[in-house]
TORKOL-4160 file (C-alpha; in steps of 0.2 Angstrom, whole numbers, padded with zeros to 4 digits, m for minus):
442
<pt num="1" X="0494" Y="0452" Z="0468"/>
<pt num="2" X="0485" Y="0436" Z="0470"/>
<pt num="3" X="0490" Y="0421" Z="0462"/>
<pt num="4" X="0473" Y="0412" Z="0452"/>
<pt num="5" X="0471" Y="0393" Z="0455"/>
<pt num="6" X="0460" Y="0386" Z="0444"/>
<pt num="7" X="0459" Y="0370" Z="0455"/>
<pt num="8" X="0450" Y="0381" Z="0468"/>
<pt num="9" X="0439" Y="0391" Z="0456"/>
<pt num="10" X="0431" Y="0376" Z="0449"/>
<pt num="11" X="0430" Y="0371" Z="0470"/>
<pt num="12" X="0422" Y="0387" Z="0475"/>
<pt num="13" X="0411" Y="0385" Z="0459"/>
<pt num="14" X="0403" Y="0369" Z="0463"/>
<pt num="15" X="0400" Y="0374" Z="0480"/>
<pt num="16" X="0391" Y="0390" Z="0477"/>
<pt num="17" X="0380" Y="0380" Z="0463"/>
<pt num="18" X="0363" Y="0377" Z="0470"/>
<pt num="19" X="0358" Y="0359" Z="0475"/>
<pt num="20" X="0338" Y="0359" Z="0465"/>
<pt num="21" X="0350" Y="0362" Z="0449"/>
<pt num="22" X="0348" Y="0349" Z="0435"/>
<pt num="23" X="0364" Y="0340" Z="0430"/>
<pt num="24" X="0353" Y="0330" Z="0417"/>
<pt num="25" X="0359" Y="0333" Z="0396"/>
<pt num="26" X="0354" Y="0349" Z="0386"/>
<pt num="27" X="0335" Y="0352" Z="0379"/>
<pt num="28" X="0345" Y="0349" Z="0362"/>
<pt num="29" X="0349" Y="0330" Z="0367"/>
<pt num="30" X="0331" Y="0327" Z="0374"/>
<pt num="31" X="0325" Y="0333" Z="0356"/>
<pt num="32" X="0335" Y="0322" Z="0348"/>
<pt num="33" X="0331" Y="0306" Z="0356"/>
<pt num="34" X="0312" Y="0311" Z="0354"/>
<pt num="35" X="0314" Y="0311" Z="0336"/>
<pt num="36" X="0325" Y="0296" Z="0338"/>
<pt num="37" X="0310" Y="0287" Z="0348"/>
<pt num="38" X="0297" Y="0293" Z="0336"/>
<pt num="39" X="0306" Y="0289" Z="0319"/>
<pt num="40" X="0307" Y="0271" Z="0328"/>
<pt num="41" X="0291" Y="0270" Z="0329"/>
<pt num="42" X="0286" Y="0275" Z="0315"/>
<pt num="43" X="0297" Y="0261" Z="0306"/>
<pt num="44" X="0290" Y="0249" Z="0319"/>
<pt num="45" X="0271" Y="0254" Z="0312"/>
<pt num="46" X="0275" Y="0254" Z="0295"/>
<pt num="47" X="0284" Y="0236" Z="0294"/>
<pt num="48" X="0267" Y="0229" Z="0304"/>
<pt num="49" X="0257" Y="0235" Z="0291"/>
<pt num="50" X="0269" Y="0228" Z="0277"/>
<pt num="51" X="0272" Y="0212" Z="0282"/>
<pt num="52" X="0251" Y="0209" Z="0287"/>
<pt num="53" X="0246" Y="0216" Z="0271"/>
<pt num="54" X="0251" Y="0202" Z="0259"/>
<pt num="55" X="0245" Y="0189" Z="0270"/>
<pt num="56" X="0225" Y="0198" Z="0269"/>
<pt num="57" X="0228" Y="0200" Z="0251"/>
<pt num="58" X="0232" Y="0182" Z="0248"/>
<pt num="59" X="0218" Y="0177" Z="0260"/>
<pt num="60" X="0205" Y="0186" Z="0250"/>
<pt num="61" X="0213" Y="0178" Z="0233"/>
<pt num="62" X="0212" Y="0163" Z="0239"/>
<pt num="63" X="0196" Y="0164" Z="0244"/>
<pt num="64" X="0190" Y="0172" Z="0227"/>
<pt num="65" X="0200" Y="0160" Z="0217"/>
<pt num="66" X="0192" Y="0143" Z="0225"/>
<pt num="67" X="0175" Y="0152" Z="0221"/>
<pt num="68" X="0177" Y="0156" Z="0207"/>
<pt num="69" X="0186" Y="0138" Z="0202"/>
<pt num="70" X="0174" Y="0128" Z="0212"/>
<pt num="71" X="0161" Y="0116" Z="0207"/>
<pt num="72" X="0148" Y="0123" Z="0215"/>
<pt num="73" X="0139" Y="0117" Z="0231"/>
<pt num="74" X="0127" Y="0104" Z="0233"/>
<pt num="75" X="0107" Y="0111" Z="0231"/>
<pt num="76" X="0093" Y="0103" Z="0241"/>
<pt num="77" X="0077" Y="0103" Z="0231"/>
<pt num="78" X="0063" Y="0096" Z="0237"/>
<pt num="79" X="0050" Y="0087" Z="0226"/>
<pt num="80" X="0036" Y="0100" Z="0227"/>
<pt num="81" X="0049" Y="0113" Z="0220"/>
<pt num="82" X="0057" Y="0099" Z="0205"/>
<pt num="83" X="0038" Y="0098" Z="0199"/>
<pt num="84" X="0038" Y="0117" Z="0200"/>
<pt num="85" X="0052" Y="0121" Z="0190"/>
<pt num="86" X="0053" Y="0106" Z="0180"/>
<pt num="87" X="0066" Y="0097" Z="0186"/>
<pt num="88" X="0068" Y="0077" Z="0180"/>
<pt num="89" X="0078" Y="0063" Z="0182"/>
<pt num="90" X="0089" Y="0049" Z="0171"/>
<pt num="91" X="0098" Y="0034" Z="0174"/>
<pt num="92" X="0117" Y="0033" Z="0169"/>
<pt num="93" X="0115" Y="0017" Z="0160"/>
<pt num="94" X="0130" Y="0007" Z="0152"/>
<pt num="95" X="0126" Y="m0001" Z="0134"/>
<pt num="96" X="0130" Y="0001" Z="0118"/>
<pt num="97" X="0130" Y="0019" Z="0108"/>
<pt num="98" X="0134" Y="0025" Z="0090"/>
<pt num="99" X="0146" Y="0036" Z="0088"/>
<pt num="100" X="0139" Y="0047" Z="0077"/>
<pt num="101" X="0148" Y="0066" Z="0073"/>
<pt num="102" X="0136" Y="0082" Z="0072"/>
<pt num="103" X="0143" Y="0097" Z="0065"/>
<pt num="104" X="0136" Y="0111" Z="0055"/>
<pt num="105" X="0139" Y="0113" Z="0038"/>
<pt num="106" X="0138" Y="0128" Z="0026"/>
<pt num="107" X="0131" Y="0127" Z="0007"/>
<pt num="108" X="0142" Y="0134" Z="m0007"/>
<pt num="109" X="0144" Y="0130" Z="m0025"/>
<pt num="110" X="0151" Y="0115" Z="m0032"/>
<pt num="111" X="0166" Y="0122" Z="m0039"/>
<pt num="112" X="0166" Y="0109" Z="m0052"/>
<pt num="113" X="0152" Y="0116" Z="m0057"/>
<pt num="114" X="0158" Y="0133" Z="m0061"/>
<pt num="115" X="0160" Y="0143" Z="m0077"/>
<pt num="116" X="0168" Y="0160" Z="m0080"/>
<pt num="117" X="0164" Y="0168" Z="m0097"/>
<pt num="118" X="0177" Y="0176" Z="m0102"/>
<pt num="119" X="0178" Y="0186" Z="m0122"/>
<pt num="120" X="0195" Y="0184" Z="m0132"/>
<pt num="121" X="0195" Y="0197" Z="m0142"/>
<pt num="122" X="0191" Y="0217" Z="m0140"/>
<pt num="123" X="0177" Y="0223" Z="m0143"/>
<pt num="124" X="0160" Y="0232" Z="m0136"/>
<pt num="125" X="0145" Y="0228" Z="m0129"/>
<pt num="126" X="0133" Y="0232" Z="m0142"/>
<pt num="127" X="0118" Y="0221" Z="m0132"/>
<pt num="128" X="0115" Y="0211" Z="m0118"/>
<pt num="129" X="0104" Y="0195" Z="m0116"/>
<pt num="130" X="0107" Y="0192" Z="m0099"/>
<pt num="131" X="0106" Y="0209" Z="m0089"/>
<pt num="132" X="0105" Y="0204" Z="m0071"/>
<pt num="133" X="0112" Y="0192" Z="m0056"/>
<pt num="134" X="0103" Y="0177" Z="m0053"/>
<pt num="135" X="0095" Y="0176" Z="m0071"/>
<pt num="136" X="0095" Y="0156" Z="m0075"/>
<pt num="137" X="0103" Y="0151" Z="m0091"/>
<pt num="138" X="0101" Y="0136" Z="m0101"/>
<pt num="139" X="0113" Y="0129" Z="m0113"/>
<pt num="140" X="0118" Y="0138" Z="m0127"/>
<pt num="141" X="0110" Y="0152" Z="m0124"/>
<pt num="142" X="0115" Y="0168" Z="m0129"/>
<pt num="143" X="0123" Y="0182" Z="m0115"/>
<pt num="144" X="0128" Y="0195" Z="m0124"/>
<pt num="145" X="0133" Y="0201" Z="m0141"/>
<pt num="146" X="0150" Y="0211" Z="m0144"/>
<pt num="147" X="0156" Y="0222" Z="m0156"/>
<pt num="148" X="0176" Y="0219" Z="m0163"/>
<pt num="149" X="0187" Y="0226" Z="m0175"/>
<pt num="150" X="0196" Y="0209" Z="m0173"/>
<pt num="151" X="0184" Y="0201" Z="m0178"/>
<pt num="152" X="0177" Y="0210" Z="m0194"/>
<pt num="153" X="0195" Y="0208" Z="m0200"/>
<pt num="154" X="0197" Y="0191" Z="m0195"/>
<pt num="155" X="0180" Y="0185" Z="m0206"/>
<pt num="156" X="0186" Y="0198" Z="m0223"/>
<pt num="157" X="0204" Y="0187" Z="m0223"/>
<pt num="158" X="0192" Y="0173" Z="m0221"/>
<pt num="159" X="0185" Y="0179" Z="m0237"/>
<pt num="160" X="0199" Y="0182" Z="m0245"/>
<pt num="161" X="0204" Y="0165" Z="m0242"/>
<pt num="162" X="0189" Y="0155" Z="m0250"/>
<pt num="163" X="0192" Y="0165" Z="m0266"/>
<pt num="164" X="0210" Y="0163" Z="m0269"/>
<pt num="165" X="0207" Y="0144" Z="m0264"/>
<pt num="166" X="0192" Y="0144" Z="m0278"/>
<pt num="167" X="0205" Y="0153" Z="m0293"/>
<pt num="168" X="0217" Y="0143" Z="m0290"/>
<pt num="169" X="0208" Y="0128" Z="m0291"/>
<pt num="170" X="0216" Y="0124" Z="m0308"/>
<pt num="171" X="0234" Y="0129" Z="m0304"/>
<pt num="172" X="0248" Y="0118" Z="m0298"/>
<pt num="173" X="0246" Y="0108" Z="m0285"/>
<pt num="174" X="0256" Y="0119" Z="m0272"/>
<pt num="175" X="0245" Y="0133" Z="m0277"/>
<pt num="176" X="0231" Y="0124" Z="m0272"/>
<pt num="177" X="0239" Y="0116" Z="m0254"/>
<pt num="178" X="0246" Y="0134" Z="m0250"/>
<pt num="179" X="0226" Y="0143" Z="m0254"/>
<pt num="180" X="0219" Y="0128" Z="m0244"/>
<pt num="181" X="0231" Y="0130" Z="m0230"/>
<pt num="182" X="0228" Y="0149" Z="m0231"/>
<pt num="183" X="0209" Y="0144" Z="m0228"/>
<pt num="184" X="0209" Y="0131" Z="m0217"/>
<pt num="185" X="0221" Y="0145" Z="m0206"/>
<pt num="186" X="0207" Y="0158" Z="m0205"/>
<pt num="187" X="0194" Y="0146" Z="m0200"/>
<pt num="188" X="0204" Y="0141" Z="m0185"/>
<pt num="189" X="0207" Y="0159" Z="m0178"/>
<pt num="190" X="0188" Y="0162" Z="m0177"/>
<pt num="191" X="0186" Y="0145" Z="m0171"/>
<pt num="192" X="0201" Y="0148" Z="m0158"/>
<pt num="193" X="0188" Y="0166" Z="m0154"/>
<pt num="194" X="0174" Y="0155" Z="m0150"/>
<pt num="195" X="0165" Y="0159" Z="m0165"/>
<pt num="196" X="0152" Y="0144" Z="m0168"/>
<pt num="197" X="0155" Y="0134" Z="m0183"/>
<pt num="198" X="0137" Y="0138" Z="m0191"/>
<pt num="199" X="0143" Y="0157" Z="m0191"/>
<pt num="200" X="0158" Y="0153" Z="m0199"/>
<pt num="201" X="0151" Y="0141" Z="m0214"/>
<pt num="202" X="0138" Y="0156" Z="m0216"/>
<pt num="203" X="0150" Y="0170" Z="m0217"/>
<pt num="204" X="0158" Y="0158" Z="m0232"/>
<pt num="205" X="0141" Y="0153" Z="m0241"/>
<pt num="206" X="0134" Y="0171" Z="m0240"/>
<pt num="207" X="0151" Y="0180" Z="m0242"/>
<pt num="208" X="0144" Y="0192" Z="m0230"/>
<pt num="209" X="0153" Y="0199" Z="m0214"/>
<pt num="210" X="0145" Y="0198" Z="m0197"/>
<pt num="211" X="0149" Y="0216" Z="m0187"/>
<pt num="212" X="0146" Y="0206" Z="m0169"/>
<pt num="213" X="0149" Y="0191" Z="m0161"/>
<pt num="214" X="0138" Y="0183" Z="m0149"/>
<pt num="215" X="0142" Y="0174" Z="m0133"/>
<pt num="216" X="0133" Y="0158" Z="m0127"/>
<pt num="217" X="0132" Y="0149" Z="m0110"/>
<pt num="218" X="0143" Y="0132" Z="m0110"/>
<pt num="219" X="0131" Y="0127" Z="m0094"/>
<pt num="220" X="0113" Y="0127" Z="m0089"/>
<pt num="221" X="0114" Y="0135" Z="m0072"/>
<pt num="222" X="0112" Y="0154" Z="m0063"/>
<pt num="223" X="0122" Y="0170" Z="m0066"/>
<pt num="224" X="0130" Y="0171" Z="m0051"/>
<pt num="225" X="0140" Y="0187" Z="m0055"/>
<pt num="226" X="0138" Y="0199" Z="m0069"/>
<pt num="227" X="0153" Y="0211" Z="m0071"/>
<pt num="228" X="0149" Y="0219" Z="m0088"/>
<pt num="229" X="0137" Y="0232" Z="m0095"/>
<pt num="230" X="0128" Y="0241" Z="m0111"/>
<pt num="231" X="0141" Y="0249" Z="m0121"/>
<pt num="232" X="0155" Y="0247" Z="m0111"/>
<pt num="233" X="0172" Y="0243" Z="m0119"/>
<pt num="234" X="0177" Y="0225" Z="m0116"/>
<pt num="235" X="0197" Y="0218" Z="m0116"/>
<pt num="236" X="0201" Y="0201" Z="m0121"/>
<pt num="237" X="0204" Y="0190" Z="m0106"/>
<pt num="238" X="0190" Y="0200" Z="m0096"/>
<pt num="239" X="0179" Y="0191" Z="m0085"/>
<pt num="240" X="0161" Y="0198" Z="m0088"/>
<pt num="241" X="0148" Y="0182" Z="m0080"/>
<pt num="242" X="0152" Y="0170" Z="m0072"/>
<pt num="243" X="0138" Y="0153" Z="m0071"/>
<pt num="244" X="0134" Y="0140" Z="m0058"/>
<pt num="245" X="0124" Y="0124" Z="m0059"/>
<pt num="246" X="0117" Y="0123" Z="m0043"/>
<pt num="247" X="0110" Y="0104" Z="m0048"/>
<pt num="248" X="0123" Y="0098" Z="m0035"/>
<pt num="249" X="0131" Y="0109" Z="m0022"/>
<pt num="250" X="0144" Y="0107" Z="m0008"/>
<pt num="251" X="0143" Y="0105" Z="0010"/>
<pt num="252" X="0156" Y="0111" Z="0020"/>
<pt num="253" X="0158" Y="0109" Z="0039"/>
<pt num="254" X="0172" Y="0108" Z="0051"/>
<pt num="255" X="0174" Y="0092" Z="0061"/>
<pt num="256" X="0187" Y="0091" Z="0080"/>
<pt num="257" X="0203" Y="0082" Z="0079"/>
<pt num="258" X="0194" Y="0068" Z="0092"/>
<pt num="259" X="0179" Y="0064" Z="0076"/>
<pt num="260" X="0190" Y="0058" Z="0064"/>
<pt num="261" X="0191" Y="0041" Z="0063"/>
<pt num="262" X="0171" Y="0044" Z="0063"/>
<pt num="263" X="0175" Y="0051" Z="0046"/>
<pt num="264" X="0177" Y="0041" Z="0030"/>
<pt num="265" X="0180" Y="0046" Z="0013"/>
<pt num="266" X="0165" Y="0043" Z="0002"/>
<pt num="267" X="0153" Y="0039" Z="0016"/>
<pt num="268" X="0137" Y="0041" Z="0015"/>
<pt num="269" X="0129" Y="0055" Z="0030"/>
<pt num="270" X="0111" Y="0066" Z="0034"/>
<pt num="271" X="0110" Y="0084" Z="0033"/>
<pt num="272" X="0095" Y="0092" Z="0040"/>
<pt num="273" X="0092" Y="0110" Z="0036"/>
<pt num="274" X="0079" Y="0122" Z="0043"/>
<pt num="275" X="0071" Y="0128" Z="0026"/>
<pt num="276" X="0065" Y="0108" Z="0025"/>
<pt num="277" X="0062" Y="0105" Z="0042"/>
<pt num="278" X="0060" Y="0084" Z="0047"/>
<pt num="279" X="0066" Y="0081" Z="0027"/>
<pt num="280" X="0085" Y="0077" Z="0028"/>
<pt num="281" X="0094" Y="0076" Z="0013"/>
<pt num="282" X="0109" Y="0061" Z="0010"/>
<pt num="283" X="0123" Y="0063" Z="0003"/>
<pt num="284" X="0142" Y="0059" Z="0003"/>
<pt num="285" X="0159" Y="0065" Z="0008"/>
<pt num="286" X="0170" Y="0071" Z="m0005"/>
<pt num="287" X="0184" Y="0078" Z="0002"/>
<pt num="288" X="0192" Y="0077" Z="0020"/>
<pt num="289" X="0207" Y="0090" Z="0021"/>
<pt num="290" X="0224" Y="0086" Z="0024"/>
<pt num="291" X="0228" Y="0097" Z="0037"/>
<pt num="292" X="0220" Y="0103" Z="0054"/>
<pt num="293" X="0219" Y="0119" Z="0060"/>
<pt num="294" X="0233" Y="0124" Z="0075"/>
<pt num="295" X="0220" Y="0136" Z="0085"/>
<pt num="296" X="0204" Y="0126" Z="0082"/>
<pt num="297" X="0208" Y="0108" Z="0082"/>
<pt num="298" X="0196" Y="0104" Z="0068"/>
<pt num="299" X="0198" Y="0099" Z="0050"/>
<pt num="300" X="0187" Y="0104" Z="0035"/>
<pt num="301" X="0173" Y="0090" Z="0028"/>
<pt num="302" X="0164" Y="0092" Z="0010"/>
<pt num="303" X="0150" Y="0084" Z="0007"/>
<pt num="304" X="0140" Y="0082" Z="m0011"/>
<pt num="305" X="0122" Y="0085" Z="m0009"/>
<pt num="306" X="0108" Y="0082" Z="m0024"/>
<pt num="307" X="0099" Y="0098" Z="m0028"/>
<pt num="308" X="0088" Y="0092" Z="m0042"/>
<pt num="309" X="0075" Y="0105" Z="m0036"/>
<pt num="310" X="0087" Y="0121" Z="m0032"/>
<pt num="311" X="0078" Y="0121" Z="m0015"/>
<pt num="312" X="0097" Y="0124" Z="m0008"/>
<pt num="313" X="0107" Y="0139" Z="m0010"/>
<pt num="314" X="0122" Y="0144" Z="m0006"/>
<pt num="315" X="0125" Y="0150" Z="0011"/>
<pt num="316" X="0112" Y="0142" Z="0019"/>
<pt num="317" X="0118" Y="0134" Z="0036"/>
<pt num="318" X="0114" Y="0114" Z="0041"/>
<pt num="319" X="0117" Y="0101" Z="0051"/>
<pt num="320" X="0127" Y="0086" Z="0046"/>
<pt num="321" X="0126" Y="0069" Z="0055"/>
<pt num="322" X="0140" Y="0056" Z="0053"/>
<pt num="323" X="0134" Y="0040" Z="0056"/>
<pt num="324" X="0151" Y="0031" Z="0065"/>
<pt num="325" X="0152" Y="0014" Z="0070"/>
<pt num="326" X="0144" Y="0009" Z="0088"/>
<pt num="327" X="0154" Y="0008" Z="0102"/>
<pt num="328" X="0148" Y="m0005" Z="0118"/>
<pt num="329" X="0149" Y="m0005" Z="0134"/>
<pt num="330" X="0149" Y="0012" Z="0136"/>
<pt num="331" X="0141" Y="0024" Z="0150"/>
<pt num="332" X="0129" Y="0036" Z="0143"/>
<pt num="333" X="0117" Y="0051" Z="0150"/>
<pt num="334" X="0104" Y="0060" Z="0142"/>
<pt num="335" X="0111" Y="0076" Z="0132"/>
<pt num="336" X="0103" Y="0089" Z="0144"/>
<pt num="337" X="0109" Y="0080" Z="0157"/>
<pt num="338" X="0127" Y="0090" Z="0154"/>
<pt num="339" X="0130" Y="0106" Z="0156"/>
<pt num="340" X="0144" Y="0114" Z="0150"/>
<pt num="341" X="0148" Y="0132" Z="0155"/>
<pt num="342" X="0164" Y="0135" Z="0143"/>
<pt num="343" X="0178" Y="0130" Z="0158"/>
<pt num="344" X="0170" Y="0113" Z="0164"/>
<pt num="345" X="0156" Y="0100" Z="0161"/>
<pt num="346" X="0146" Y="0097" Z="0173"/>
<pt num="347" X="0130" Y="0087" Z="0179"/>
<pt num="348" X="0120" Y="0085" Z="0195"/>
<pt num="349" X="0119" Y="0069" Z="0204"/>
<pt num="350" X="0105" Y="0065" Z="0215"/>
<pt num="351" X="0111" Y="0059" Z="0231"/>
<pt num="352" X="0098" Y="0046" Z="0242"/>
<pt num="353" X="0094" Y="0061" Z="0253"/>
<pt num="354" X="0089" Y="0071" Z="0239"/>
<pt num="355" X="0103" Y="0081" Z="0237"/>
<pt num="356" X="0110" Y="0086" Z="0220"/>
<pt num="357" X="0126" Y="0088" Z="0219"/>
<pt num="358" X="0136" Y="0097" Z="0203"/>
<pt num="359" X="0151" Y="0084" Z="0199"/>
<pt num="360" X="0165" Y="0086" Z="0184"/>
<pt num="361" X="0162" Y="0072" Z="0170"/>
<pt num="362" X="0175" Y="0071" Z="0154"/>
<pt num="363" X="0163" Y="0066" Z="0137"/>
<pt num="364" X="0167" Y="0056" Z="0123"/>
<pt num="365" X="0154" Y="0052" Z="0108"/>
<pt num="366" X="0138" Y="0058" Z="0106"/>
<pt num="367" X="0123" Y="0054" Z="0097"/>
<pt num="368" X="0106" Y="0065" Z="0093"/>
<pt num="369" X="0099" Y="0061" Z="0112"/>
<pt num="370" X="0113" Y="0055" Z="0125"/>
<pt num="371" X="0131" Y="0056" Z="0129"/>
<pt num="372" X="0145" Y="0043" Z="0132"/>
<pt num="373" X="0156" Y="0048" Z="0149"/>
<pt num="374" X="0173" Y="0043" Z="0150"/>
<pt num="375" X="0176" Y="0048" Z="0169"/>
<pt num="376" X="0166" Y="0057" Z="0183"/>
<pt num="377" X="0149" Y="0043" Z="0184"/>
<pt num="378" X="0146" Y="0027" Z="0188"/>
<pt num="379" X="0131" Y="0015" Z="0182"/>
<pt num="380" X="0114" Y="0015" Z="0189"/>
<pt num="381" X="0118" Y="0036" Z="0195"/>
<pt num="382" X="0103" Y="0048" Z="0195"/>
<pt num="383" X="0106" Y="0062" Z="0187"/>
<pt num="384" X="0095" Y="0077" Z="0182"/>
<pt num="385" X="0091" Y="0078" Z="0164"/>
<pt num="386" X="0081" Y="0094" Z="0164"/>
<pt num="387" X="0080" Y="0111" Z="0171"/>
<pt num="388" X="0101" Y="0109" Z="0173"/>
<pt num="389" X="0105" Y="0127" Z="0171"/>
<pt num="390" X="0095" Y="0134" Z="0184"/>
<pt num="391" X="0100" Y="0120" Z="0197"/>
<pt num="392" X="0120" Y="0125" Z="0190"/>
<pt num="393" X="0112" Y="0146" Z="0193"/>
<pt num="394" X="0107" Y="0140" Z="0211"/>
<pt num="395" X="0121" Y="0130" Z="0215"/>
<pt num="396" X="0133" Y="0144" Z="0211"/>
<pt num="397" X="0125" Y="0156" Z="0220"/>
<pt num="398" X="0128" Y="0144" Z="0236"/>
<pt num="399" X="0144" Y="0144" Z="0232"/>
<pt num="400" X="0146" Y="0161" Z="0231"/>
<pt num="401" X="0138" Y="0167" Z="0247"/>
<pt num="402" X="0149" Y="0153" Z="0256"/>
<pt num="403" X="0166" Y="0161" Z="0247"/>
<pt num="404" X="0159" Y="0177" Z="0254"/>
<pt num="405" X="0160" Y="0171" Z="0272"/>
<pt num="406" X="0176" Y="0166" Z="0272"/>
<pt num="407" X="0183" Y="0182" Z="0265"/>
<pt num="408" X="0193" Y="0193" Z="0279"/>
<pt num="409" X="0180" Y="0204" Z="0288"/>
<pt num="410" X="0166" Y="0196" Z="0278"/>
<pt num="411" X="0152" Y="0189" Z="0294"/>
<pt num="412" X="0138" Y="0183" Z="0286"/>
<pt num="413" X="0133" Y="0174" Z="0302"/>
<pt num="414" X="0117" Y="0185" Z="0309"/>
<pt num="415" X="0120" Y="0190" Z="0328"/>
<pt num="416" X="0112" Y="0181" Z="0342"/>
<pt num="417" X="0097" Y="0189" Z="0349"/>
<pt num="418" X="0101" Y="0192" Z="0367"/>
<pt num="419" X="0094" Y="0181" Z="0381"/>
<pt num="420" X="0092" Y="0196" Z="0393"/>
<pt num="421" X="0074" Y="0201" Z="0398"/>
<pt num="422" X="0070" Y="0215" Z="0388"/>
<pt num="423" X="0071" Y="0233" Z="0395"/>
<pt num="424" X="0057" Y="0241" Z="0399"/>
<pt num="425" X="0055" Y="0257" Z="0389"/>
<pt num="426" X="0049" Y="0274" Z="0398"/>
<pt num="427" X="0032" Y="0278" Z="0400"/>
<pt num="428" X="0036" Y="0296" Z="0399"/>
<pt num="429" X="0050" Y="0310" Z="0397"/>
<pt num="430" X="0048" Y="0311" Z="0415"/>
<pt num="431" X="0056" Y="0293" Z="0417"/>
<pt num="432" X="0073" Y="0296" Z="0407"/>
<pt num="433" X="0088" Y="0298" Z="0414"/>
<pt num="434" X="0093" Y="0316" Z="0419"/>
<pt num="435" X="0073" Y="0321" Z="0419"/>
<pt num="436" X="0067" Y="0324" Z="0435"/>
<pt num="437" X="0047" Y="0324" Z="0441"/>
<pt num="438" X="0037" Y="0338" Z="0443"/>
<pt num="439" X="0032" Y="0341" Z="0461"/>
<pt num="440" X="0016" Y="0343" Z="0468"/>
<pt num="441" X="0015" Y="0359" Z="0475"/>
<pt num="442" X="0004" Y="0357" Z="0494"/>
């Protein structure tokens, strides 16, 4: 029996294993480092394109925003195309300038003006005088007559009254001060139901009692609302017309925080309105409000207005004109010299090379034909004072296109023709590559 040595097994093994074989790891480990490799890679890809990414992003903001944000670039216009599209030119001149305050206004009624008739007893509507809105009214006419329960009882105690006051007009004196007190009683609660004192002295000469009572108008003015009908049911307290005079009549406008110490109390101002056009009306300020609004920055104006005529009506629109004192030594431009697009104000400045170039100007007062700049221009500038908006249109366009060039990937350079003699093209099919010619045959 033969002893095993593993020492020489492992010998004889290792000579009898061929030379060519591979001592190199299993296909298992070679997979593995493959996916290893790959998912590297992979992370190595992904990061690139994470960490670049942002930086185009912010590139092309940028470039939008300072586009968007700019002022616009300069416009060369020549003077053949000013005089075709109608392009002129001011001065900025320095000098003195009134600070007057535009604003539009809005006609309504003078409230003080205003009546609401209004029955105080029950009753019904047995006939109307006035039957429509806007029918004008004068004083004491009548509106409308009601029919009341209240009333027909009212006028019989009334009755009663003057004839216990007449029988005990030989009685004791406390008869006669109780029958007089009882009379003079029932003549105050008609009076207290607006019944007119000649209705009342008839009912008590005639001793008859009036089924209805009529309503009169307390103004000369226009129904302005008419809530009441034929044979309809009326409470006490009921509003049924109301009356305006419109002989005077309200303006009312709304003025920026910046105009008010343009605005005085009881001064005198223009309002022009389109229905009279070149025929302003004066008039005064009445009241200035007390407060200013939080989101528009503007206070409320009422003007008076004279309206003898009744040419204005309520809820026509016009323009008020403040007359303020005038300021000097001020800059000023014409008003179509500025142009404001809602984000900035802007006008173009004429450079000595024709140029015109947009530039940011901060405003202050204004009067019918020129501005007053606080910041952005200096005296003796040329500015263009017409045509503004379609140099601004042009301008911006230029802006634009040059925002474009800058964006990543954006060329809006044209390629350069190449210096190269040009090719000569192929007579024939014959002369293209890969064609050969026919041969003659002999």
């Amino acid at each position: 029996m033969t002893d095993h040595n593993p020492t020489s097994s492992s010998r004889e093994e290792s000579q009898t294993r061929s030379p060519f074989e591979s001592t190199s790891p299993t296909a298992l480990g070679t997979a593995r480092r493959v996916a290893v490799i790959a998912v590297l890679v992979a992370v190595a890809v992904g990061a690139a394109w994470w960490f670049t990414r942002p930086a185009k992003i912010a590139t092309a903001t940028a470039v939008a925003t300072q586009t968007a944000d700019s002022n616009g670039s300069p416009v060369m216009l020549t003077a053949e195309a000013a005089n075709r599209i109608g392009v002129t030119y001011a001065t900025v001149e320095r000098g003195s300038l009134a600070a007057d305050v535009r604003t539009v206004g809005l006609v309504a009624y003078d409230e003080t003006r205003v009546k609401t008739i209004v029955p105080k007893v029950d009753g019904y509507v047995e006939q109307l005088f006035v039957a429509f809105t806007g029918q004008p009214v004068e004083v004491n006419d009548s509106l409308l007559r009601i029919y009341s329960p209240m009333l027909v009882t009212a006028q019989e105690e009334l009755l009663l009254a003057k004839q216990l006051s007449a029988n005990v007009g030989s009685g004791s004196p406390e008869a006669v001060r109780n029958a007089e007190s009882l009379l003079s009683s029932a003549r105050r609660r008609l009076s207290y139901w607006d019944v007119p004192d000649e209705d009342i002295a008839r009912v008590e000469r005639t001793g008859q009692v009036q089924k209805t009572l009529t309503l009169r108008s307390p103004l000369r003015g226009v129904v302005v609302q008419k809530n009441v009908s034929a044979g309809q049911r009326i409470m006490a307290g009921e509003a049924v017309y109301q009356i305006a005079d419109l002989r005077e009549v309200w303006l009312e406008g709304e003025v920026f925080e910046r105009d008010l110490s343009a605005v005085k109390l009881g001064e005198t101002v223009s309002a022009e309105f389109a229905v009279m056009p070149g025929r302003p009306r004066e008039g005064r300020i009445v009241y200035i409000s007390p407060t200013i609004s939080a989101e528009t920055r503007t206070t409320k104006v009422r003007v008076a207005l004279s309206n003898a005529d009744l040419v204005l009506k309520p809820g026509m629109y016009a323009t008020i004109q403040i007359r303020g004192e005038a300021r000097r030594d001020v800059l000023s431009v014409p008003r179509s010299a500025v142009l404001a697009t809602g984000t900035r104000t802007l006008v173009f400045v004429k450079s000595t090379d024709g140029t015109l170039t947009p530039r940011v100007v901060e405003l202050g007062g204004n009067t019918n034909d020129r501005v007053e700049i606080l910041r952005g221009l200096t005296s003796g500038e040329t500015v263009v004072s017409s045509a503004t908006f379609l140099i601004d249109a042009e301008s911006n366009l230029g802006s634009a296109l040059g925002g474009m060039a800058n964006m990543p990937g954006m060329d809006v350079s044209a390629p350069k023709p190449s210096a190269q003699a040009p090719t000569k093209q192929p007579d024939s099919m014959a002369d293209m590559p890969g064609m050969a010619k026919p041969t003659k045959k002999p």
